[in-house]
Backbone as numpy.savetxt, mean C-alpha at the origin, in Angstrom:
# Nx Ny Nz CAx CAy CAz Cx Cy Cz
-11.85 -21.24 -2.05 -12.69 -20.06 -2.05 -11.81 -18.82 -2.05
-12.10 -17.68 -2.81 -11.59 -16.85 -2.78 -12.21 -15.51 -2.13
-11.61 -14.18 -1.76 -12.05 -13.38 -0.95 -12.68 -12.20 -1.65
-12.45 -12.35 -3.54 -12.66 -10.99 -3.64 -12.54 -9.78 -4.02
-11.57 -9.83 -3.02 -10.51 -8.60 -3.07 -9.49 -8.30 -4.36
-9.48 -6.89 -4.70 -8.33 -6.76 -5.33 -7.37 -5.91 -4.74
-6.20 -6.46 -5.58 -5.22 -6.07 -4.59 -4.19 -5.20 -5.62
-3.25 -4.36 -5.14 -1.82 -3.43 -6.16 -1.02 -3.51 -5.31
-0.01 -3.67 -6.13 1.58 -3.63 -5.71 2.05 -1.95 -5.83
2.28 -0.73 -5.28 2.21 0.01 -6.17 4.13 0.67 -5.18
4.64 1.89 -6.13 5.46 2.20 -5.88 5.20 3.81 -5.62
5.66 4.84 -4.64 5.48 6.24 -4.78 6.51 6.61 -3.51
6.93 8.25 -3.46 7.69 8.36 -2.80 7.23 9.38 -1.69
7.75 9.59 -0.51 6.74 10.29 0.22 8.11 11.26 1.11
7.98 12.23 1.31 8.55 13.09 1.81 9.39 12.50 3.35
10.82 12.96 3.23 11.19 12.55 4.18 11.26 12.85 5.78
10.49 13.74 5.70 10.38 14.48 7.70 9.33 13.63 7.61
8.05 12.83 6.79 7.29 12.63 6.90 7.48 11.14 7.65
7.91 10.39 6.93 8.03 8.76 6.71 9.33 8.53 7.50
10.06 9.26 8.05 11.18 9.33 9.27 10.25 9.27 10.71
9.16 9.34 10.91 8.36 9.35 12.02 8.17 7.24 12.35
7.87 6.74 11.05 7.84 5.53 11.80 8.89 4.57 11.23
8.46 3.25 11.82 9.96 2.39 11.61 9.31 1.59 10.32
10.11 0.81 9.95 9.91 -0.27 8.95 9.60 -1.66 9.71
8.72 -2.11 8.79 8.48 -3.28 9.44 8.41 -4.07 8.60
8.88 -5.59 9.30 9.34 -6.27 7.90 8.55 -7.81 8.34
7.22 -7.87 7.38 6.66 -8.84 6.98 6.79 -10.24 6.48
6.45 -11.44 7.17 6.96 -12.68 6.84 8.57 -12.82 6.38
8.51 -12.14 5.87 10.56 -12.35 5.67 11.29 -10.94 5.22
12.23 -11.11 5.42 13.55 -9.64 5.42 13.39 -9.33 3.97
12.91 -9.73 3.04 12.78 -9.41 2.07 11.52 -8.44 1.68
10.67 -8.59 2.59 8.95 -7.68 2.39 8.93 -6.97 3.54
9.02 -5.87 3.38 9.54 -4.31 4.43 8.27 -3.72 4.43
7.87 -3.12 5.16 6.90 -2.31 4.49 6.92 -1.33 5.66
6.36 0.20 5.72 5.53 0.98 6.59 4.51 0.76 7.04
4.26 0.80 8.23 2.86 0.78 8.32 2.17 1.78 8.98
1.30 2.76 8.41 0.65 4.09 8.89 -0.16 4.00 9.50
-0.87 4.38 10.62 -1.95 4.48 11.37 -2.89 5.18 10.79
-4.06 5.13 10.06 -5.27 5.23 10.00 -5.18 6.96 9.86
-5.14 7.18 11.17 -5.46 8.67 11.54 -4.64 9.42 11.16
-3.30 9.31 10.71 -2.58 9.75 9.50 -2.64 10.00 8.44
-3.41 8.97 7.84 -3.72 8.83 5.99 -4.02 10.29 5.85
-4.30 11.09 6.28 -4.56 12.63 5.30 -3.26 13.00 5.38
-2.35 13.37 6.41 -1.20 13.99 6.31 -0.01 13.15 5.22
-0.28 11.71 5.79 0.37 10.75 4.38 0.04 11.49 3.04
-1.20 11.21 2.64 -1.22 11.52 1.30 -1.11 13.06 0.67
-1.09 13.51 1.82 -0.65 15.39 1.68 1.32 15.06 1.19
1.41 13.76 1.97 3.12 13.69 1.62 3.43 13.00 0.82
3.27 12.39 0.12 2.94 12.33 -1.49 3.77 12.70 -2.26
4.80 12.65 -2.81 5.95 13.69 -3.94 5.33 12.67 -5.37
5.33 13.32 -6.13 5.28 12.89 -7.58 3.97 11.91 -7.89
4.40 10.96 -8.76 3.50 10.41 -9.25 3.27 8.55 -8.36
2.28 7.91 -9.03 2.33 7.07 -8.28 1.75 5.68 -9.42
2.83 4.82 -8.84 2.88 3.81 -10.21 2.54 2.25 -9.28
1.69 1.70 -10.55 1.53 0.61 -10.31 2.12 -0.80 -10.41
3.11 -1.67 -10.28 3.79 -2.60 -10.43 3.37 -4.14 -10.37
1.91 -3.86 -9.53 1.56 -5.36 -10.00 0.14 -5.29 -9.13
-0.74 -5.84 -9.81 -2.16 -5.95 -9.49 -2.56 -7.46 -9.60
-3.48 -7.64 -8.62 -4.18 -8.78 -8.48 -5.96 -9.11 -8.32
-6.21 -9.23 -9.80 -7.30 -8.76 -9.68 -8.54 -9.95 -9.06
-9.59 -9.29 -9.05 -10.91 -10.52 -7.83 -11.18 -11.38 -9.15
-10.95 -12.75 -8.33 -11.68 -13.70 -9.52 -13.21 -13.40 -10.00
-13.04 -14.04 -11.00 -14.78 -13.65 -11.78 -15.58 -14.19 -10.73
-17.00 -13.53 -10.69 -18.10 -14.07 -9.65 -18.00 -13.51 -8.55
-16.51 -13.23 -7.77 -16.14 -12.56 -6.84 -17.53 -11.61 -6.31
-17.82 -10.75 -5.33 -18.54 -9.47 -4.93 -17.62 -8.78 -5.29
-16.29 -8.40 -5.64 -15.70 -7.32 -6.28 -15.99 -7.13 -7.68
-16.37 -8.25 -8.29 -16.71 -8.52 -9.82 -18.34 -8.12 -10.66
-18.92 -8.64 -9.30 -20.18 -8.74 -9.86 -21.03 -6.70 -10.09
């Protein structure tokens, strides 16, 4: 069974006084890093934002899915 969901890989760069506030955290293995922002941030995040913002890999909801229908 599947969930649905779609999902992006995406790449963008975000200002550095900004993203110096939290640590990296690194998911199932040293190889998958990621940030992770608190919620109540996301406006000032996306105010920090530099340039453009690219997509690198998408995973889209199987057919039938509730994302599909």
């Amino acid at each position: 069974m599947t969930s649905g969901f779609v999902g992006y890989v995406t790449r963008f760069e975000v200002e550095k006084a900004f993203i110096d506030r939290y640590e990296v955290q690194t998911v199932g293995s040293r190889s998958r890093q990621e940030y992770w922002i608190p919620a109540e941030d996301l406006p000032e995040f996306n105010a920090s934002i530099v340039g453009l913002i690219s997509v690198l890999e998408s995973y889209p909801a199987e057919p039938g899915s509730p994302a599909t229908s």
